[in-house]
N, CA, C and O atoms as a GROMACS GRO file, in nm:
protein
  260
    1UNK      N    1   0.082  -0.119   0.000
    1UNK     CA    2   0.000   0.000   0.000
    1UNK      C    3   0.087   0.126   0.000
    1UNK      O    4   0.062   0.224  -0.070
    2UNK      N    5   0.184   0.119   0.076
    2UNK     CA    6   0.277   0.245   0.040
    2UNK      C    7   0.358   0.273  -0.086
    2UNK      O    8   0.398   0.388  -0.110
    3UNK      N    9   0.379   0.180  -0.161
    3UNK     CA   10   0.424   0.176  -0.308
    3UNK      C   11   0.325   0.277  -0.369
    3UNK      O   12   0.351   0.392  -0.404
    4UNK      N   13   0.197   0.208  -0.377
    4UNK     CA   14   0.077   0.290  -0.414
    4UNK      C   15   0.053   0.401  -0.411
    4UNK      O   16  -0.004   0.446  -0.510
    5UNK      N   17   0.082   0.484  -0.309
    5UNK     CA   18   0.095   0.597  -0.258
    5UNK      C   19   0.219   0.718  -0.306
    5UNK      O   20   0.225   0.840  -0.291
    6UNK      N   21   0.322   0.606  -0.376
    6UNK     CA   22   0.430   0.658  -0.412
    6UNK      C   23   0.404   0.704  -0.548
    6UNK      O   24   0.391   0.816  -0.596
    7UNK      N   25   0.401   0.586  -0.597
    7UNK     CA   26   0.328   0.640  -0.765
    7UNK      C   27   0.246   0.715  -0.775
    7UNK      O   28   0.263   0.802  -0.861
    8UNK      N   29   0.160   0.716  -0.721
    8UNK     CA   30   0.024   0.867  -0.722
    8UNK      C   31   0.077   0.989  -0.700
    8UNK      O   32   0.010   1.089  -0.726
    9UNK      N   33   0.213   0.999  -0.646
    9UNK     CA   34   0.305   1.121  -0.569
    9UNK      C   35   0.351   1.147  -0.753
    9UNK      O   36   0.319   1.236  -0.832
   10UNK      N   37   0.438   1.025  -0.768
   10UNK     CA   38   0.524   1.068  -0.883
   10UNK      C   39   0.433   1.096  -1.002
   10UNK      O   40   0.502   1.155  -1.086
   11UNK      N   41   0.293   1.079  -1.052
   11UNK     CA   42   0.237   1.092  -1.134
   11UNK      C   43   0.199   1.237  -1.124
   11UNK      O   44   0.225   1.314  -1.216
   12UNK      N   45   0.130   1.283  -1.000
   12UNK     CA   46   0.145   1.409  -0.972
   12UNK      C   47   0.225   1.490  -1.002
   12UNK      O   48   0.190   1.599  -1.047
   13UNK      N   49   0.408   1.439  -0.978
   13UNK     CA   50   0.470   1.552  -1.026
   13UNK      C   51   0.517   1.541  -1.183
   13UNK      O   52   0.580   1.622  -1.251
   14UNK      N   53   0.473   1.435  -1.209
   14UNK     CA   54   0.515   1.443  -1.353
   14UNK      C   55   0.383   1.516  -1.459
   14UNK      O   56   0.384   1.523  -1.581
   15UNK      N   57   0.293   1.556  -1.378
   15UNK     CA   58   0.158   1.637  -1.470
   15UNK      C   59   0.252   1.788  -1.412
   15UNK      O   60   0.277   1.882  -1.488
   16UNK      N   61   0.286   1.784  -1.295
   16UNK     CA   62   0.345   1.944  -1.276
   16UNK      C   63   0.428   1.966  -1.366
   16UNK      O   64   0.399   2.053  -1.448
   17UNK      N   65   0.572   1.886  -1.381
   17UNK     CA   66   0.684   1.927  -1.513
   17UNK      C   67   0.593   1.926  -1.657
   17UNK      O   68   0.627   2.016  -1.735
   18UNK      N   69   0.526   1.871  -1.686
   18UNK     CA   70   0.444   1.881  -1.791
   18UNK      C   71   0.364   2.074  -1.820
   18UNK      O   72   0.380   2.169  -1.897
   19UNK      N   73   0.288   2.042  -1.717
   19UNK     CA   74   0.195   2.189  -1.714
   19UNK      C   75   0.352   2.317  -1.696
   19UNK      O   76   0.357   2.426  -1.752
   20UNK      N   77   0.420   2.281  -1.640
   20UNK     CA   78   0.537   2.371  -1.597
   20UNK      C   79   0.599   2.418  -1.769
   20UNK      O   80   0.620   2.529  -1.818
   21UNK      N   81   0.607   2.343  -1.799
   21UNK     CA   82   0.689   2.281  -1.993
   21UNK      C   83   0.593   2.379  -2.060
   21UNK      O   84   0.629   2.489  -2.102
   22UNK      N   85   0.466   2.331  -2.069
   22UNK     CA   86   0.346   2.424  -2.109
   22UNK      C   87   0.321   2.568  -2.115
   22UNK      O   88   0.287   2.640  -2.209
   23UNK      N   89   0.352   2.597  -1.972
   23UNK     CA   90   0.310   2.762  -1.919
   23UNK      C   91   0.462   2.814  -1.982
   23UNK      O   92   0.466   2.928  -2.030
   24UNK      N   93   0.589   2.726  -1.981
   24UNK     CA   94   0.721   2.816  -2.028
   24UNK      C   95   0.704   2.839  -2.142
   24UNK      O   96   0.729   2.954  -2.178
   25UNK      N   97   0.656   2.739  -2.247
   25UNK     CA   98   0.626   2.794  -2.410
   25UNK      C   99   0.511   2.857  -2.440
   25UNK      O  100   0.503   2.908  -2.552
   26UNK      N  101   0.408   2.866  -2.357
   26UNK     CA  102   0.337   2.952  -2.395
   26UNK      C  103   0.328   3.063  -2.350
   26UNK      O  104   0.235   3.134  -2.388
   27UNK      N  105   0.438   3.117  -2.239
   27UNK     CA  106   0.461   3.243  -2.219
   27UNK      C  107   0.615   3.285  -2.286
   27UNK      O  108   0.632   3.404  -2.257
   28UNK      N  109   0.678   3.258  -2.327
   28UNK     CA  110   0.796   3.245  -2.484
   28UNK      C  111   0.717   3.304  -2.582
   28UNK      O  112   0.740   3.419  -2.617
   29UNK      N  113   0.599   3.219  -2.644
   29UNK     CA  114   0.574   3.266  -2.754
   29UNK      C  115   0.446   3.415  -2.736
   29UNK      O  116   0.416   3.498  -2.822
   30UNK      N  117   0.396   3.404  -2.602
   30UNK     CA  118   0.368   3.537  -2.608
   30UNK      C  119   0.444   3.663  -2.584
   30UNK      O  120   0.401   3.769  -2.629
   31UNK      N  121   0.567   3.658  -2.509
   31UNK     CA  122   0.606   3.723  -2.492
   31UNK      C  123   0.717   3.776  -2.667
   31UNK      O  124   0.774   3.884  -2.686
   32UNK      N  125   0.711   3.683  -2.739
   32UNK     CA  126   0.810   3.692  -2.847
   32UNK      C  127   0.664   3.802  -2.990
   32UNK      O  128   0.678   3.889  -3.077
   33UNK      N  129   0.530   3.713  -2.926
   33UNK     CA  130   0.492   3.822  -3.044
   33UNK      C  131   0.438   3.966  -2.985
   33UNK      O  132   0.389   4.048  -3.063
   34UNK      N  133   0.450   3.992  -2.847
   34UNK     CA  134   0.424   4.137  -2.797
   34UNK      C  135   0.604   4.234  -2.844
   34UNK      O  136   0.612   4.348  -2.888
   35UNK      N  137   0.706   4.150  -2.818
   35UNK     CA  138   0.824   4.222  -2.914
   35UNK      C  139   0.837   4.247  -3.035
   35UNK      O  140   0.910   4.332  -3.086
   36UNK      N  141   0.730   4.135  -3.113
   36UNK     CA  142   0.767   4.180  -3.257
   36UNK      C  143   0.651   4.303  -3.277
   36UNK      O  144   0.668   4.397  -3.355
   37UNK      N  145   0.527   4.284  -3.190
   37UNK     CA  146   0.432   4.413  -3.224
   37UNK      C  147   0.498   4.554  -3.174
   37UNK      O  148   0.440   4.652  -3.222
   38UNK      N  149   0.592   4.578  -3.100
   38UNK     CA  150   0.667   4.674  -3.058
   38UNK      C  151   0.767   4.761  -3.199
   38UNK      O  152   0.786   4.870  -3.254
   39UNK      N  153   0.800   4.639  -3.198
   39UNK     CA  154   0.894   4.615  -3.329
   39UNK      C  155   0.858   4.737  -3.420
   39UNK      O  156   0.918   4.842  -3.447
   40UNK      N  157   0.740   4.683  -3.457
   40UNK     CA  158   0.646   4.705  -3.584
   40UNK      C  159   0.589   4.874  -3.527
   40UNK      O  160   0.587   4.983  -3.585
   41UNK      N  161   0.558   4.842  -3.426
   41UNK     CA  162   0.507   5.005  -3.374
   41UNK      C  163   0.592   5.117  -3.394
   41UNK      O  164   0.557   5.216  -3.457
   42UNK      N  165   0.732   5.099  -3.330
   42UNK     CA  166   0.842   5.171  -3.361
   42UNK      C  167   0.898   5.234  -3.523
   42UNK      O  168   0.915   5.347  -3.568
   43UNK      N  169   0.914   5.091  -3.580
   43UNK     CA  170   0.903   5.150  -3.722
   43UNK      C  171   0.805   5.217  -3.796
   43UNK      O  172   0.833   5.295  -3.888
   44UNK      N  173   0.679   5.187  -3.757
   44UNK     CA  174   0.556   5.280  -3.844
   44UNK      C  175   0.571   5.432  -3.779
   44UNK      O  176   0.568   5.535  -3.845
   45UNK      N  177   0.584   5.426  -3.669
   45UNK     CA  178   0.608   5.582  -3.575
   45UNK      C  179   0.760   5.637  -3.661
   45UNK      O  180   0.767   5.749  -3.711
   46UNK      N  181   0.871   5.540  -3.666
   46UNK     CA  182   0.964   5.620  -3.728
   46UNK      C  183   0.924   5.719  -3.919
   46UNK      O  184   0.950   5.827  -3.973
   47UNK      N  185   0.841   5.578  -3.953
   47UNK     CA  186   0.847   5.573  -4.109
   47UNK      C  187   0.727   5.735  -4.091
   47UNK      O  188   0.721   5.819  -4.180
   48UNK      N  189   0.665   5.742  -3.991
   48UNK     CA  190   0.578   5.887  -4.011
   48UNK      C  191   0.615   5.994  -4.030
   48UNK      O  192   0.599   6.078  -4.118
   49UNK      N  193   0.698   5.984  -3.881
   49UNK     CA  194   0.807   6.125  -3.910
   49UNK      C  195   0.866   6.162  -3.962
   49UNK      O  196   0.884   6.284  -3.964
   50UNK      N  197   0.938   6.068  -4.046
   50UNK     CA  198   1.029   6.093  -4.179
   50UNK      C  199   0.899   6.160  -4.248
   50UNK      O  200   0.902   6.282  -4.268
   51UNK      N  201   0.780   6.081  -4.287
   51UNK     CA  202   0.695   6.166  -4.366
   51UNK      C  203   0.668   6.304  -4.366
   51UNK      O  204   0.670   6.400  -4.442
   52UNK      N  205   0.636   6.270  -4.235
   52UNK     CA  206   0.567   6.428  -4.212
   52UNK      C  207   0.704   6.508  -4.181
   52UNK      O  208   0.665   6.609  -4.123
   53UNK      N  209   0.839   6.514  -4.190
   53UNK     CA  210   0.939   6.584  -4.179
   53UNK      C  211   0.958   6.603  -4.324
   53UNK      O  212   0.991   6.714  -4.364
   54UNK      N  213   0.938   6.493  -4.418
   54UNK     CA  214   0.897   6.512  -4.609
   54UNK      C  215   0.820   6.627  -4.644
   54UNK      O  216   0.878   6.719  -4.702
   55UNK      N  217   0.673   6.639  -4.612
   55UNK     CA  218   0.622   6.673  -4.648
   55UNK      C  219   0.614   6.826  -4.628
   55UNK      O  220   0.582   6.904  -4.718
   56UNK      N  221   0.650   6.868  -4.478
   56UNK     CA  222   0.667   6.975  -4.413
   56UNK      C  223   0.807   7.062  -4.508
   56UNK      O  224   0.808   7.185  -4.502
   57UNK      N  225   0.886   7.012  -4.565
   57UNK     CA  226   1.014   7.065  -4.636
   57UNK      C  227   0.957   7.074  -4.780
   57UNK      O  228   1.018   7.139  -4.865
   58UNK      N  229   0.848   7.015  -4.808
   58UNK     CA  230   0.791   7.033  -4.959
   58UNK      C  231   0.707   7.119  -4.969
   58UNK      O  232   0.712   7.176  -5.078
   59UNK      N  233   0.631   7.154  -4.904
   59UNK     CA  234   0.550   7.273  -4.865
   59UNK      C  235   0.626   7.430  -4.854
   59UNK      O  236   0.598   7.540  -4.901
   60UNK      N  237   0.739   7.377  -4.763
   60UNK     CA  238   0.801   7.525  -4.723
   60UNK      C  239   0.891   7.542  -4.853
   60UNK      O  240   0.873   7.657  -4.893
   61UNK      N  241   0.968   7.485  -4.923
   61UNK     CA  242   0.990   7.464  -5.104
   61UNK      C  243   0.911   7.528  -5.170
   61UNK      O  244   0.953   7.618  -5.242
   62UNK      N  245   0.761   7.497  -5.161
   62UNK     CA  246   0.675   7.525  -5.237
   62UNK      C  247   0.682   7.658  -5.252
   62UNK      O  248   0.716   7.713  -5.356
   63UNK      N  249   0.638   7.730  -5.120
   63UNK     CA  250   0.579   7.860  -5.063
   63UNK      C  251   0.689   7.952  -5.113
   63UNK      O  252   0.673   8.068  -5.151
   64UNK      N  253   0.803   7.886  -5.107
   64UNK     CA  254   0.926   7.988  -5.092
   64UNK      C  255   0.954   8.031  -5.241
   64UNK      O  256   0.987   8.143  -5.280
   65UNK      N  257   0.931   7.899  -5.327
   65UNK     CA  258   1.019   7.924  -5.527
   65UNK      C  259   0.845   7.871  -5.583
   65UNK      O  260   0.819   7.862  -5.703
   0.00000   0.00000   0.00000
């Protein structure tokens, strides 16, 4: 009967390393696509300002010749 008792222990912890395995890759891969949306944020914010720093020098071009 204490054997019994043992295995029910070790099955237990072998669902924990399991669920443990689980929660590490699925907080990896969330955490990997909140960096690439950063990513992406940064460059559209850069690619604006260049615009609107474009457009603002084509205007004052304009006005001036």
């Amino acid at each position: 009967m204490h054997i019994a008792g043992r295995r029910s222990g070790q099955k237990g912890a072998a669902l924990l390393v399991f669920m443990l395995i689980i929660l590490t890759g699925a907080s990896y891969m969330l955490i990997s696509r909140l960096n690439e949306n950063s990513l992406q944020y940064i460059r559209d914010t850069s690619t604006e300002t260049a615009l609107s720093q474009a457009k603002q020098a084509l205007l004052f071009y304009a006005m001036n010749y």
